[in-house]
N, C-alpha and C positions, 0 to 999 in steps of 0.2 A: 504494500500500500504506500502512497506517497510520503512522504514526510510532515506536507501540508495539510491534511485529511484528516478530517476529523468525523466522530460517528459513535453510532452504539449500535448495539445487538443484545437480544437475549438468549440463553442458551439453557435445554430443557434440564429440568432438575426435579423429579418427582409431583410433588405436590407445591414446591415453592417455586421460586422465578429467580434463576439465572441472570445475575447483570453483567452487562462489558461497556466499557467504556474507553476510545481509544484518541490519540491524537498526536500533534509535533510537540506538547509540552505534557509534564504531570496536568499540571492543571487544567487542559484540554479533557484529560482522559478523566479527572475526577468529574468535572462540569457532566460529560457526555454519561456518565455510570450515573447520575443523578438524574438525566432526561431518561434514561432507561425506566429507571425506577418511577417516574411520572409516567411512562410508556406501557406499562405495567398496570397501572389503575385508567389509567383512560387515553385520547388521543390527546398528548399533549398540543396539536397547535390548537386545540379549543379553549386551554388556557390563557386564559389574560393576564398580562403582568401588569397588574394595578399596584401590587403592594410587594412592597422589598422588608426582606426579613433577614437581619443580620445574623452571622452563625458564627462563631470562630469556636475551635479545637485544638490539640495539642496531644501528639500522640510520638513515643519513643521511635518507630517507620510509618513508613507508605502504608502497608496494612494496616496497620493500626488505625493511622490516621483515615485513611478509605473506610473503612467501620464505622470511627466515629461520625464522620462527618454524616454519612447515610443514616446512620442514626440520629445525628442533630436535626436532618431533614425531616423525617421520622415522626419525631414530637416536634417540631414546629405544626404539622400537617395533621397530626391526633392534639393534638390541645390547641389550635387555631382553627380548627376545621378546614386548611389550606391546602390546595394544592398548585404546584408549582411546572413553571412553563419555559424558564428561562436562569439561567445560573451565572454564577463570576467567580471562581476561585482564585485567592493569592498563597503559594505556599512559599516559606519560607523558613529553612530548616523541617521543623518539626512542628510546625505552626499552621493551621489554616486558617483563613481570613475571609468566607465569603461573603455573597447575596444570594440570595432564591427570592425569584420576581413569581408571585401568583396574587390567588382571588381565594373568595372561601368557594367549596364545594356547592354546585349546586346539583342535584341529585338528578333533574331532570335533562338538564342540559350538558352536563358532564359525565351520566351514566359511570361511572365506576365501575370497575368491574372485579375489583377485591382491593384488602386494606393492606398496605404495608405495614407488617407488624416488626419487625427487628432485620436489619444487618445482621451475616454470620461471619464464621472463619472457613467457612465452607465455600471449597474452591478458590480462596484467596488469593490474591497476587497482584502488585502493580510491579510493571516491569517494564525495562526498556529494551524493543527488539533489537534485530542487527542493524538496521534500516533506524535507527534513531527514533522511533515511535514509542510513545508510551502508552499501555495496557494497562485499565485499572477491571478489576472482575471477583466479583464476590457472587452468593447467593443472600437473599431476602427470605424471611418467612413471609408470607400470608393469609 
């Protein structure tokens, strides 16, 4: 894939949902592992980014840090009733710094179609390929 290229995917994992998130920086691949997981509960382009919701975390690696952040998203979206359309991640060492641009759920018009309940260690990895790409890929319950 190019170096430029940015994207996600999900990939089948039983009963929960497979994220991938991939691109030319970490922060690419974090952003896009987070439109997966909006990708997951509904189409994200019917998300509106009316409301920016700050998130910052702090985790010892990349795994770590991919976990938390999914989970910061997580309960922003279970105790806001939000869901999110649009992302910014700044990482910095061991530090994340984002935004998640959404709206609250509206049941008729966003149809849902299950809740994101937790980030796992399941399947973990953010990695950089040969080709300079960074890979970030967890599972989600639901």
């Amino acid at each position: 894939m190019p170096a430029t290229k940015s994207g996600w995917a999900h990939f089948p994992h039983g009963a929960d949902v497979g994220l991938c998130g991939y691109g030319p920086t970490i922060e690419a691949a974090f952003e896009q592992t987070a439109l997966a997981m909006s990708a997951a509960v509904t189409d994200p382009s019917c998300i509106r980014p009316r409301t920016g919701v700050q998130v910052e975390c702090e985790a010892p690696d990349p795994e770590m840090l991919l976990v938390d952040w999914l989970n910061a998203l997580i309960y922003e979206m279970s105790t806001g009733g939000m869901l999110f359309g649009r992302f910014e991640v700044h990482i910095d060492g061991g530090k994340l710094t984002g935004t998640a641009w959404g709206e609250r759920v509206s049941r008729e018009r966003h149809k849902p179609a299950v809740e994101a309940k937790g980030a796992t260690y399941t399947a973990l990895e953010v990695k950089q390929d040969d080709d300079g790409n960074w890979v970030a890929r967890c599972v989600v319950d639901v």
